[in-house]
N, C-alpha and C positions, 0 to 999 in steps of 0.2 A: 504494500500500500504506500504511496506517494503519497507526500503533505510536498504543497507550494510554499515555500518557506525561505529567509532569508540564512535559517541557523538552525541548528537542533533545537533550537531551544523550542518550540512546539511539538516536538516526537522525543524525546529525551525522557520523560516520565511516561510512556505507553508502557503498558502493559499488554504484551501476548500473550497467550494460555498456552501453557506448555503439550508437548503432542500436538503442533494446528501449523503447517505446512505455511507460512506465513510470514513476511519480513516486513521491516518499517523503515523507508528513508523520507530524504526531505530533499527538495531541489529549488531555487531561485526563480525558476523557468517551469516550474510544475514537469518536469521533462526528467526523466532518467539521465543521472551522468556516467560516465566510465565506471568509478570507482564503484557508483551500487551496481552497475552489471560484472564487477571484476568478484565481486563480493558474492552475489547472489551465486554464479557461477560456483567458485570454488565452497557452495556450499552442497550445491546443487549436483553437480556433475558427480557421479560415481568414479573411484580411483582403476586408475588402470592396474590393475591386481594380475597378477603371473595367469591365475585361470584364465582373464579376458584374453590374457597372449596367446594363449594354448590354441583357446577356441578360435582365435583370431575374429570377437566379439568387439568388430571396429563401429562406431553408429554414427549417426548425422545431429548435428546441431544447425537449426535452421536460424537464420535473422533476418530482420528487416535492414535497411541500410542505414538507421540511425545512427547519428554520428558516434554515441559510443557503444556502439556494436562493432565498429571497423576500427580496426589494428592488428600489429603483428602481436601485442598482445594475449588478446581476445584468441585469435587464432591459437596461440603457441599453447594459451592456459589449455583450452580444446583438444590441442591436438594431445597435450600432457596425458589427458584422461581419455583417451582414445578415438575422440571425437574430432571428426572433419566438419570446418565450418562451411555451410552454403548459406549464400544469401539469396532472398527476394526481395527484388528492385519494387520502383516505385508505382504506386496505385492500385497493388495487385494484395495487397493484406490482408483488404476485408472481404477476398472472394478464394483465398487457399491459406490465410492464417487460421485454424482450428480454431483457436480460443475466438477469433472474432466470427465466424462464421456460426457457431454451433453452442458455444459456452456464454460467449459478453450478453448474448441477448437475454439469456432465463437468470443469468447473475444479475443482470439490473433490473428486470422486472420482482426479484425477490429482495431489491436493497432499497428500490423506491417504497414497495409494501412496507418495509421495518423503518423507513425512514418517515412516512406516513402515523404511524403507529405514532412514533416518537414525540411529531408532531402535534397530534392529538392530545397525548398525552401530558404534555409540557403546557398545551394550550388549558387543558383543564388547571391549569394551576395558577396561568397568570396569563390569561386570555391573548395580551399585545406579545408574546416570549416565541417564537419557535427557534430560539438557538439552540447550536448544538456545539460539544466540544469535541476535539479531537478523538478521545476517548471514546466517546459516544460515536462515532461515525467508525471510526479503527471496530470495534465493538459488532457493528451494523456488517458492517465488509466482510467479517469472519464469519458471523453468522449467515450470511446469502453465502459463500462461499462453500458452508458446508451444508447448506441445503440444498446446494442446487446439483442434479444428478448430472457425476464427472463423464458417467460413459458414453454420454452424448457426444463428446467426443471420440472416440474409439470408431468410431461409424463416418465422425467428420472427415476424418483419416480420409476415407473411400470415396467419397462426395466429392471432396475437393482433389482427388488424384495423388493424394501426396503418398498411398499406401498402394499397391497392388495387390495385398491379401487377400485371398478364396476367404469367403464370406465371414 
């Protein structure tokens, strides 16, 4: 989850539940920088372990050409953990990026519902109020995140081309 932010100092006190597949940065630009994709990555990627060698269990990391998605970098962390980086150029994301084709859509319709709720709720208390704080929306984003069924994409895979898989 992204906070627009000049400085930690609005994501510095988040709390995430532990077991919840979930990171917190903050960007100037509302925008992903280098450092949270260098980050996320070496949390993310699985080690290249002697078994992957064996098997020769090489796999794809796919990106967009955000500016910090590209580097030798990005690449070398990738290729570290056995991963060849490909990219997908511009305007083609939200018709063969899975997450945007299959996932963004039932994840925002189940974060506007809880953000709704919020609303309501807040508004019972002090009618002019529907703020909310970081917390409360970080909060929101986990919960639509784990509500919302991941295997939607497993299928997106197939739709959008990016899998050849028998059924």
């Amino acid at each position: 989850v992204l906070f627009k932010a000049g400085s930690n100092k609005k994501t510095r006190g988040l709390k995430v539940p532990s077991g919840v597949n979930v990171s917190v940065a903050w960007g100037p630009k509302g925008s992903y920088r280098k450092e949270d994709l260098m980050r996320y990555l070496r949390r993310t990627l699985p080690a290249w372990t002697e078994e992957r060698v064996t098997a020769k269990d090489y796999r794809f990391l796919m990106l967009d050409v955000a500016r910090s998605h590209i580097g030798d970098d990005v690449i070398d962390l990738a290729w570290s953990r056995g991963f060849l980086t490909l990219y997908h150029y511009g305007g083609i994301t939200g018709v063969c990026q899975v997450n945007d084709t299959d996932l963004h859509g039932p994840w925002a319709k189940e974060f506007l519902h809880l953000e709704e709720q919020a609303f309501v709720a807040r508004q019972s208390i002090a009618s002019w109020d529907i703020s909310r704080d970081c917390q409360d929306v970080l909060d929101d984003c986990i919960e639509a995140h784990l509500n919302v069924n991941h295997s939607l994409c497993v299928n997106g895979h197939k739709y959008t081309g990016l899998s050849i898989a028998p059924n």
